[in-house]
N, C-alpha and C positions, 0 to 999 in steps of 0.2 A: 504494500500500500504506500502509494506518495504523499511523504510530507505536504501537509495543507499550506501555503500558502493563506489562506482563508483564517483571520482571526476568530473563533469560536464562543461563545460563551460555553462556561461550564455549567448550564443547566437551559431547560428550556425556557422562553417566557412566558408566563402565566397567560397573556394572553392570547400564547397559540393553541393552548387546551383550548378555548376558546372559539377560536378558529378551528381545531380540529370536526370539534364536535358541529357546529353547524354544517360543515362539508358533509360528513359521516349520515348527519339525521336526514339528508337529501337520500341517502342510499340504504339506508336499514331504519328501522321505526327506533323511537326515540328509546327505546329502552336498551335496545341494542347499540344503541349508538354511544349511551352514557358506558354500558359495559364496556365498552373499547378504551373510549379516552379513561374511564379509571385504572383500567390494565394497564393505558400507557404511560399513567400517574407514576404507579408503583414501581413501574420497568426503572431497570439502571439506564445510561447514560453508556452507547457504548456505539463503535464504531465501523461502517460499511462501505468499501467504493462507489463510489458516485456513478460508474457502470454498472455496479450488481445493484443497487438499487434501482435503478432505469430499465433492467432487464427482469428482474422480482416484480417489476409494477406493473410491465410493459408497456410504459411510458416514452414517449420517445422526449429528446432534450428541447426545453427552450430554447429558442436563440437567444442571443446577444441582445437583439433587436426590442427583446420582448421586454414590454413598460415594468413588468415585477422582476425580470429578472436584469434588466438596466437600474432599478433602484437599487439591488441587496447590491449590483457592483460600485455605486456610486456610495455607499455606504463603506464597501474594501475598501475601497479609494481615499476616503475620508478617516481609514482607521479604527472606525465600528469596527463590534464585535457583532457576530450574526448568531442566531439563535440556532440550536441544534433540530433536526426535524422529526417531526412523528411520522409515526408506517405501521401501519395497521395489517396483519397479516389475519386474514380472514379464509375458509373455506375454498370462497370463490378467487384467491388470491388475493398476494400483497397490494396493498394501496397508499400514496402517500396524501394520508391526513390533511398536516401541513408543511409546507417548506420543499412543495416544488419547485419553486423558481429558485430556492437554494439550490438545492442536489444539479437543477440546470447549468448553475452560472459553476456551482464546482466540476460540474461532466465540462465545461467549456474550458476551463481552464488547465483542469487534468483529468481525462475522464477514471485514471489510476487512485485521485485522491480518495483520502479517507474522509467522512463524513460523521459529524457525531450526529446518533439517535437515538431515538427513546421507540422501543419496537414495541406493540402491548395487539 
């Protein structure tokens, strides 16, 4: 795994539970959806390439281009720390919660790098 480039925080921000969970209750009923984000409450804090997550998701990468994932670089750029992302691994497969246009701008930069997550 390659060294990140990407400043990190060391925990996720409270308000991308947040964020997780309104994504999620679009795609399973609300109860099922709090189940997830509490999983991914409780999950450690731990890390996955920015390819295996894109291919776990079968998501393909943001561009550069793209308005959320042009903000989290203008944020590198400025020296922020970025939040780690949630990924929800479900039956029907992995999903990312929140912090796609993370896991994008790190596949663009290295699609090798390591990524911190919170998996639940």
């Amino acid at each position: 795994m390659s060294k990140s480039p990407i400043r990190w925080l060391d925990d996720v921000a409270k308000h991308d539970y947040e964020s997780a969970f309104e994504y999620l209750s679009l795609k399973f009923d609300l109860a099922l959806a709090s189940e997830i984000v509490d999983r991914m409450k409780k999950a450690t804090v731990t890390s996955r390439r920015a390819n295996d997550i894109l291919r776990a998701t079968g998501l393909p990468p943001l561009a550069l281009t793209d308005p959320g994932v042009r903000r989290d670089l203008l944020k590198l750029l400025n020296g922020e720390k970025l939040s780690p992302v949630l990924v929800c691994d479900q039956k029907a497969g992995a999903d990312i919660a929140d912090g796609y246009h993370r896991v994008s701008l790190a596949y663009n930069i290295d699609p090798f790098m390591g990524v911190p997550l919170r998996l639940g």
